[in-house]
N, C-alpha and C positions, 0 to 999 in steps of 0.2 A: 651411205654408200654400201653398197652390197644388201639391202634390205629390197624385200620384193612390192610394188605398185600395183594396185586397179585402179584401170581407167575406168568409170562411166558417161556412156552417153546414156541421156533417161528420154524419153517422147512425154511431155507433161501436159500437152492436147495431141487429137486425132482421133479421125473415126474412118478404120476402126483403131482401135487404141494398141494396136501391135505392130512390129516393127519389122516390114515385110522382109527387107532386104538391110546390111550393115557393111560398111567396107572401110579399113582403116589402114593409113599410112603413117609413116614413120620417116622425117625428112624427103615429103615425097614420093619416096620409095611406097609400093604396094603390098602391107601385109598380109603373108595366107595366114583365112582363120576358117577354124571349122564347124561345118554346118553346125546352126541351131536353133534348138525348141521358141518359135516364135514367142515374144515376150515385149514387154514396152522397155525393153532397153538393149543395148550390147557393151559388153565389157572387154577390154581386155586387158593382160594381166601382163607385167614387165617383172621376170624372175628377179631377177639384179639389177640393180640403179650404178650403172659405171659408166666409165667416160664414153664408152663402148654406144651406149644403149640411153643416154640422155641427148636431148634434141625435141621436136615438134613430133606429137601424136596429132593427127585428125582424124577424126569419126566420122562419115557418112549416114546416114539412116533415112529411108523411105518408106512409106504405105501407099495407098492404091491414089492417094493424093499428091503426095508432093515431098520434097525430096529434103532435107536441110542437115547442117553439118556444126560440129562445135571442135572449139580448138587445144591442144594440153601444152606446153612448154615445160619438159620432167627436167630435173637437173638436180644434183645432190651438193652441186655449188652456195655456199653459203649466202644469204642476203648480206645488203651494205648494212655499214654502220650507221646510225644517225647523230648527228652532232648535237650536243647539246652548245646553243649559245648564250644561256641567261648564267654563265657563270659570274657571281659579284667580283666586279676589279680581278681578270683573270692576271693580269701585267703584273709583276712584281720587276720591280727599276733592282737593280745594282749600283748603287752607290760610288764603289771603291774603280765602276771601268763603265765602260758604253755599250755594257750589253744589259740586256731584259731576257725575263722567263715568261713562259706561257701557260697557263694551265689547261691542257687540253681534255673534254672531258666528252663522252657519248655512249648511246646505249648501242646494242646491239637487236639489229629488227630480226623477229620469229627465230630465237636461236635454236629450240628446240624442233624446226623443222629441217635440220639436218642433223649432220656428225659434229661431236663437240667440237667447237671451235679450239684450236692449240695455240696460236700464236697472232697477232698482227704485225705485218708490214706496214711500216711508217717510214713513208717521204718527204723530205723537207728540201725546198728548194727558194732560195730568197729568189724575188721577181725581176728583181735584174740580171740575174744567172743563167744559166743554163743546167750547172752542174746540178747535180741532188743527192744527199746524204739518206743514207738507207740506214734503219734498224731495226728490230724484231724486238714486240713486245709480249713476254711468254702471259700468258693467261690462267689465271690461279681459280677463280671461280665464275662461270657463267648461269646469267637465269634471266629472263625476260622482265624486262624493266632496270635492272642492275646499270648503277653511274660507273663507266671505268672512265679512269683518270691518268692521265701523262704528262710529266712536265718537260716541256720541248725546254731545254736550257741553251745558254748564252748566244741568244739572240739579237744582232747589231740596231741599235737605237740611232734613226727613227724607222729599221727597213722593213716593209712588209713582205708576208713569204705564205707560199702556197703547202699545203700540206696536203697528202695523197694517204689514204689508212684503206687496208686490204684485210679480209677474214682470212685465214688460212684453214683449213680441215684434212684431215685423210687423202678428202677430195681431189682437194687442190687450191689455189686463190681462188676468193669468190668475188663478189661485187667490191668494186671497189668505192669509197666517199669522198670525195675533195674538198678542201673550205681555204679562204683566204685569211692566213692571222695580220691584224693591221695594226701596229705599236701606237698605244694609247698611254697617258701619262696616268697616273694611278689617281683615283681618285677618291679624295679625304672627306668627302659630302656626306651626313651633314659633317659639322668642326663639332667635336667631340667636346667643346668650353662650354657655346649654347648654343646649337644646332639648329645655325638659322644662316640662310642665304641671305648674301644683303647687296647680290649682284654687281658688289665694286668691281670685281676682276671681269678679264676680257672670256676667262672660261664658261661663267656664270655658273659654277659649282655644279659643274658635268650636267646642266642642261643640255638638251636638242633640240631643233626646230623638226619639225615632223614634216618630210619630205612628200606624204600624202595628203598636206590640206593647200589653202590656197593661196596663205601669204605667210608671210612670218612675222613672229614678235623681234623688237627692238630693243636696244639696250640706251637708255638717254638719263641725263638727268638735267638739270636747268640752265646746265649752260651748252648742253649740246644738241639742246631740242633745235626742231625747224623754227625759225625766227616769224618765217610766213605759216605757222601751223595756224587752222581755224581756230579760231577764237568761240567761248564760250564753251568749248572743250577740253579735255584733258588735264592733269595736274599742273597747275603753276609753278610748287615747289617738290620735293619727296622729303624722307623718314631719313633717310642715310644716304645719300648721294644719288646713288643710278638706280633707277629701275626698268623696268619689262614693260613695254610700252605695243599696243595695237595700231595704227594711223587707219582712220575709216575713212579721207576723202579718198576720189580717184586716183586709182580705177579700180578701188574696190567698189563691188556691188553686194545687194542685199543678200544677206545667208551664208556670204565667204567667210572663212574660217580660218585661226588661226592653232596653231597647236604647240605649246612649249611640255616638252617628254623630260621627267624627272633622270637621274641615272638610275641601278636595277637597287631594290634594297630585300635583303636578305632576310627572311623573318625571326628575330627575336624577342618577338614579345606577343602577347594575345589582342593587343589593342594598341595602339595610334591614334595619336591629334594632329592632326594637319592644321595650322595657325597661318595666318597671311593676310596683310595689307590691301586693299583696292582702293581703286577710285574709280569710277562710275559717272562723270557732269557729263550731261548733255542730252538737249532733247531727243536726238536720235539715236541713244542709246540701245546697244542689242542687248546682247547676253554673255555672261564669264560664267560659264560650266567648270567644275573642279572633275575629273573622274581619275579611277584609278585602275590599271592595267597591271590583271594577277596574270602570272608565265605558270602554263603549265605545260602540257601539249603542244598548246599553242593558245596568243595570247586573246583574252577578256576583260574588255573597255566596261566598265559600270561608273556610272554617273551617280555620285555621291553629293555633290552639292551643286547648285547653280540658283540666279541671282539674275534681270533685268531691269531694265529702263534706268531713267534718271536716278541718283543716287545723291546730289548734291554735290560741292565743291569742294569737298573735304575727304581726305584718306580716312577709313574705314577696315575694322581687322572680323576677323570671318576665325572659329575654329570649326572643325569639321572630323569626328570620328570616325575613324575605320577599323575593320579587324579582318585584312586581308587574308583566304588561306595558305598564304603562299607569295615564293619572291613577288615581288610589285615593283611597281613605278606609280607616279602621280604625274596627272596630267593638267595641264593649264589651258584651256578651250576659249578663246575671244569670239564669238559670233559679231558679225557687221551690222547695223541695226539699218534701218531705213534709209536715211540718208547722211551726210557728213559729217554733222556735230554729235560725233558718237563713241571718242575716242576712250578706250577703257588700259588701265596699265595696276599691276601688281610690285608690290614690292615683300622683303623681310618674311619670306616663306622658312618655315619652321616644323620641325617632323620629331615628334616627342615620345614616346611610350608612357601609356599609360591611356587615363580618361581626358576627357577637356575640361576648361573648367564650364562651371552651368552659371551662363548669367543671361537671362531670358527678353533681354532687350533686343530690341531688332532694328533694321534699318533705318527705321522713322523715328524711332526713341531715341536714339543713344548711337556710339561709334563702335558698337562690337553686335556680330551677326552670328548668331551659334546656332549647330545642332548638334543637341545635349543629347547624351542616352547613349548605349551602347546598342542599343535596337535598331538604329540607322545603319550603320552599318551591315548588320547581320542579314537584314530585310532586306536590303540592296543586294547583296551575293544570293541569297537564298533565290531571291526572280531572275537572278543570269541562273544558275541553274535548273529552274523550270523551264526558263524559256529554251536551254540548250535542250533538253530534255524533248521538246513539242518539236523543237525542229531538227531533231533526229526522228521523232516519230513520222514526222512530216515525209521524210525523204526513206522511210523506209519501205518502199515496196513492193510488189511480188515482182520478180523477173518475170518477164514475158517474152515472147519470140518474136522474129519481126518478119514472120513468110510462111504465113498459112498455119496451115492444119499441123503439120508438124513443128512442134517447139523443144528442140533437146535443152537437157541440164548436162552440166557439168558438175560430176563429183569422182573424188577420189579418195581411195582408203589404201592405207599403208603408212607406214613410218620413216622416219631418216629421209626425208625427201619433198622437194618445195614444190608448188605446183600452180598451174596460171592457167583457167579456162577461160576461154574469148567465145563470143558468137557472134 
């Protein structure tokens, strides 16, 4: 605020390549500018960025061809915040009453394109309310990328509640960020004794069913199976009671998908063993994909092990190395095989630090399915990263105009000040 702005409009085709005529508004309004030395561009120059003088720039520019316009939206208004949601177990329960805490945590998008941020505005309004509690969080240090953190305290268990966070600056409030907090019971996954799911409880140790594939896994064990389930498929008996079960008759069809989402886990260590049970009978067996989903940005699915067809009648243990860079989740994939007798189910999933062990027997040998090496892993993240890498290149290319001979850019120089050019 108070720091001075150029606009430019640039002509980046045309012939001839100067810029006959230029006319710019300001919310509409028609700015005088005065005459000048033909050039392939027109600028103009906003002394002070104040409430005054923020709003829509448009640019005009013509040649002896055709006529085209680009758009500025100046504002010395701070951007929103952005949430961060892969915070591990944000819920902290209260014991002693029937309230919970939240750990509320997010960065702040381009802070250094305005005036230092001083404070945020935090609303908190349970959903069945109307009223909202207001308070001001002073801000000690800002830098782009930086996690701020706030704990919304004693929060009524089980209520969900809306939470509204505003930048404040010199300026004035800027964007403001919404998010819904939803009371979740904490979760103890893996059990710190031996850190193994053994799917007795109705939780199944903060599993999810993944709301984007196309049916869900099942929680059964032998005496809660379907009585009428095809035969020649699925497990007879399990390892420990219940396990995660796929059902491949109708109206599943070929290639449907099932998805079980581990809860988030925090990275403390350089490598992982993923350990876990299958069972695989049946001639129309698909596929159990293992992948795991590292949170960064935003998240990336890598498929770290996977396993088809017939497997025989018998439960079967799989370890599988990872070395995440970063929070993860593990993912459990049932793909649908050809037709009915295809039914696949998981049990006694286990999440270790460290190596796996190496015993080189495979499906056809023996009851244990490894991949040994710390190389699997590595090799696995190292081609999500290529592959991001191609399809950022893929998508990155030249702006172009869409109306002839003339094609403006949009750029701007100056400080303290956010900027938005449209064509």
């Amino acid at each position: 605020m108070g720091h001075s702005v150029t606009l430019r409009c640039t002509m980046l085709k045309g012939s001839p390549m100067k810029v006959a005529t230029s006319v710019w508004r300001f919310n509409g309004s028609l700015l005088a500018q005065p005459l000048a030395e033909q050039q392939d561009y027109s600028e103009l120059k906003v002394d002070s960025v104040s409430r005054e003088t923020s709003g829509s720039y448009e640019c005009s520019i013509s040649n002896d061809v055709g006529v085209s316009a680009c758009l500025f939206q100046v504002s010395a208004k701070a951007y929103s915040p952005e949430f961060y949601y892969d915070t591990p177990n944000p819920t902290l329960s209260q014991k002693q009453s029937k309230n919970y805490s939240y750990i509320l945590q997010w960065t702040q998008k381009e802070p250094d394109a305005v005036d230092p941020i001083l404070k945020y505005r935090l609303e908190v309004r349970q959903l069945s309310q109307r009223s909202t509690i207001q308070t001001f969080i002073p801000v000690k240090k800002m830098e782009k990328g930086l996690l701020l953190e706030h704990i919304l305290p004693n929060l009524k268990v089980p209520q969900s509640y809306e939470v509204r966070l505003t930048p404040i600056t010199s300026f004035g409030a800027g964007d403001m960020a919404a998010r819904i907090i939803r009371y979740m019971e904490p979760i103890n996954y893996p059990n710190p004794a031996d850190n193994t799911c053994r799917f007795e409880d109705e939780k199944i140790c903060g599993f999810i069913q993944d709301k984007m594939d196309n049916f869900d896994w099942t929680r059964q064990n032998a005496l809660t199976q379907n009585p009428k389930r095809t035969v020649n498929t699925g497990p007879p008996t399990d390892i420990s009671g219940y396990y995660m079960f796929i059902e491949a008759s109708r109206p599943r069809v070929t290639g449907d998908k099932a998805r079980l989402i581990s809860p988030l886990y925090n990275i403390t260590a350089k490598y992982y063993c993923v350990s876990f049970y299958y069972h695989m009978y049946g001639k129309h067996i698909g596929s159990l994909n293992l992948l795991v989903r590292v949170r960064n940005k935003r998240a990336i699915d890598t498929q770290v092990w996977s396993l088809s067809g017939n497997r025989g009648n018998m439960w079967q243990q799989a370890h599988v190395p990872i070395n995440p860079p970063g929070p993860f989740q593990i993912i459990f994939e049932g793909v649908r095989g050809t037709s009915y007798e295809g039914d696949i189910a998981i049990d006694d999933v286990t999440l270790k630090k460290g190596d796996c062990p190496r015993k080189p027997l495979g499906p056809n040998k023996g009851e244990t399915v490894c991949l040994t090496g710390r190389q699997v892993g590595r090799s696995a993240f190292t081609d999500v990263h290529a592959r991001e890498a191609q399809l950022i290149s893929e998508h990155t290319d030249e702006l172009v105009g869409l109306n002839g001979m003339v094609e403006p850019m949009a750029e701007v120089t100056g400080g303290a000040v956010r900027f938005l050019g449209l064509f």
